[in-house]
C-alpha positions in Angstrom: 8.2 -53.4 47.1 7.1 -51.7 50.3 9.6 -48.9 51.4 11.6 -50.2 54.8 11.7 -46.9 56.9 14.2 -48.2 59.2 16.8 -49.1 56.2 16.0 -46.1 54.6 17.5 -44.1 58.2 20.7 -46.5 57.9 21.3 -45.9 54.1 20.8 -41.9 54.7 23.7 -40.9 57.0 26.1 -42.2 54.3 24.7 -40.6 51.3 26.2 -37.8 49.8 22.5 -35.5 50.0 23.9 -33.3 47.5 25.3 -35.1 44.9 22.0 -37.3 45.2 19.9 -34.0 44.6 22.1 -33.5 41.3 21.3 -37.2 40.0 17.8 -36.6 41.1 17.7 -33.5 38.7 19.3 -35.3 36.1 17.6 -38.6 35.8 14.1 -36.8 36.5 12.9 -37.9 39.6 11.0 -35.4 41.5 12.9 -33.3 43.7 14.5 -33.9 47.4 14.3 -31.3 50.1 17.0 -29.1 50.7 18.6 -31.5 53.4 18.3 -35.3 54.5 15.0 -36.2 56.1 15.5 -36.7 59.5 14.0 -40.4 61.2 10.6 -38.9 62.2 9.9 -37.1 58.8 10.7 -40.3 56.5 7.7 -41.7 59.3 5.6 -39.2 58.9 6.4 -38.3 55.2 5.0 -41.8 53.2 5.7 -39.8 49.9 9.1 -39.2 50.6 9.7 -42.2 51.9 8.7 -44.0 48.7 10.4 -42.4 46.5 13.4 -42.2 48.6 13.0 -46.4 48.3 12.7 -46.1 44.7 15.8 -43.9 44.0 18.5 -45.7 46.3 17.1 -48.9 46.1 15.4 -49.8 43.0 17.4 -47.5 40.0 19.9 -49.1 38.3 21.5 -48.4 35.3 21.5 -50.1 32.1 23.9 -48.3 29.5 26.3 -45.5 29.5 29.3 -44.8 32.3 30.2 -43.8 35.4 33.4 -40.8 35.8 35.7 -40.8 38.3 35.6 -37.6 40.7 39.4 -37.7 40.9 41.2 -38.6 37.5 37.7 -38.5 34.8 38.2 -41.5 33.3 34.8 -43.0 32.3 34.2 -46.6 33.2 31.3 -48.0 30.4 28.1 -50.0 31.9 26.7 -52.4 29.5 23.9 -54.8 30.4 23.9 -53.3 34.2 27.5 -54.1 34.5 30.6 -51.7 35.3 33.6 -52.3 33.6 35.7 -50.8 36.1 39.2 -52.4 34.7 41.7 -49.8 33.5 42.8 -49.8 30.1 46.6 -50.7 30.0 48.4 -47.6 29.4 46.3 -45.9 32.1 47.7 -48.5 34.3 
C-alpha cells in the first residue's frame, strides 16, 4: 500500500511523537527524528514517509497486552483482539 501523504499530516498532530519513538525502539523499527516531520518534509522525505505509513498504519498486534498509563492494569490481546473488560473485583 502506497503511503497517503496527506493522511499521514492529519494522523501526525495527534500522535504522542514521543511515546511513538519509545515503541519505535522497542518493536525495532528504524528510528524517527527527534520531532514530528512537518507537511513539506513527509513530501520531500519518501523514506520517512513510508515507514511513517507502515508504523501507524499497517502494525498491529497479535499477542501480549496493552497497560494502562493511569492504574497498570494490563488488558491481554489475543488473536489481534483487546480484551479491555475489567475483571470483577477491579470493578
Amino acid at each position: 500500500m502506497a503511503p497517503n501523504a496527506k493522511l499521514l499530516e492529519n494522523i501526525l498532530p495527534r500522535v504522542d511523537w514521543e511515546a511513538l519513538r519509545t515503541i519505535v525502539g522497542e518493536l525495532g523499527f528504524p528510528s524517527l527524528p527527534p520531532s514530528a516531520p512537518t507537511p513539506s518534509a513527509l513530501a520531500s522525505d519518501e523514506k520517512l514517509s513510508s515507514e511513517l505509513h507502515t508504523l501507524l498504519l499497517e502494525t498491529q498486534i497479535s499477542e501480549g497486552g496493552l497497560v494502562c498509563a493511569n492504574c497498570g492494569h494490563e488488558y491481554k490481546v489475543k488473536e489481534g483482539i483487546a480484551n479491555f473488560l475489567l475483571p470483577n473485583h477491579l470493578v
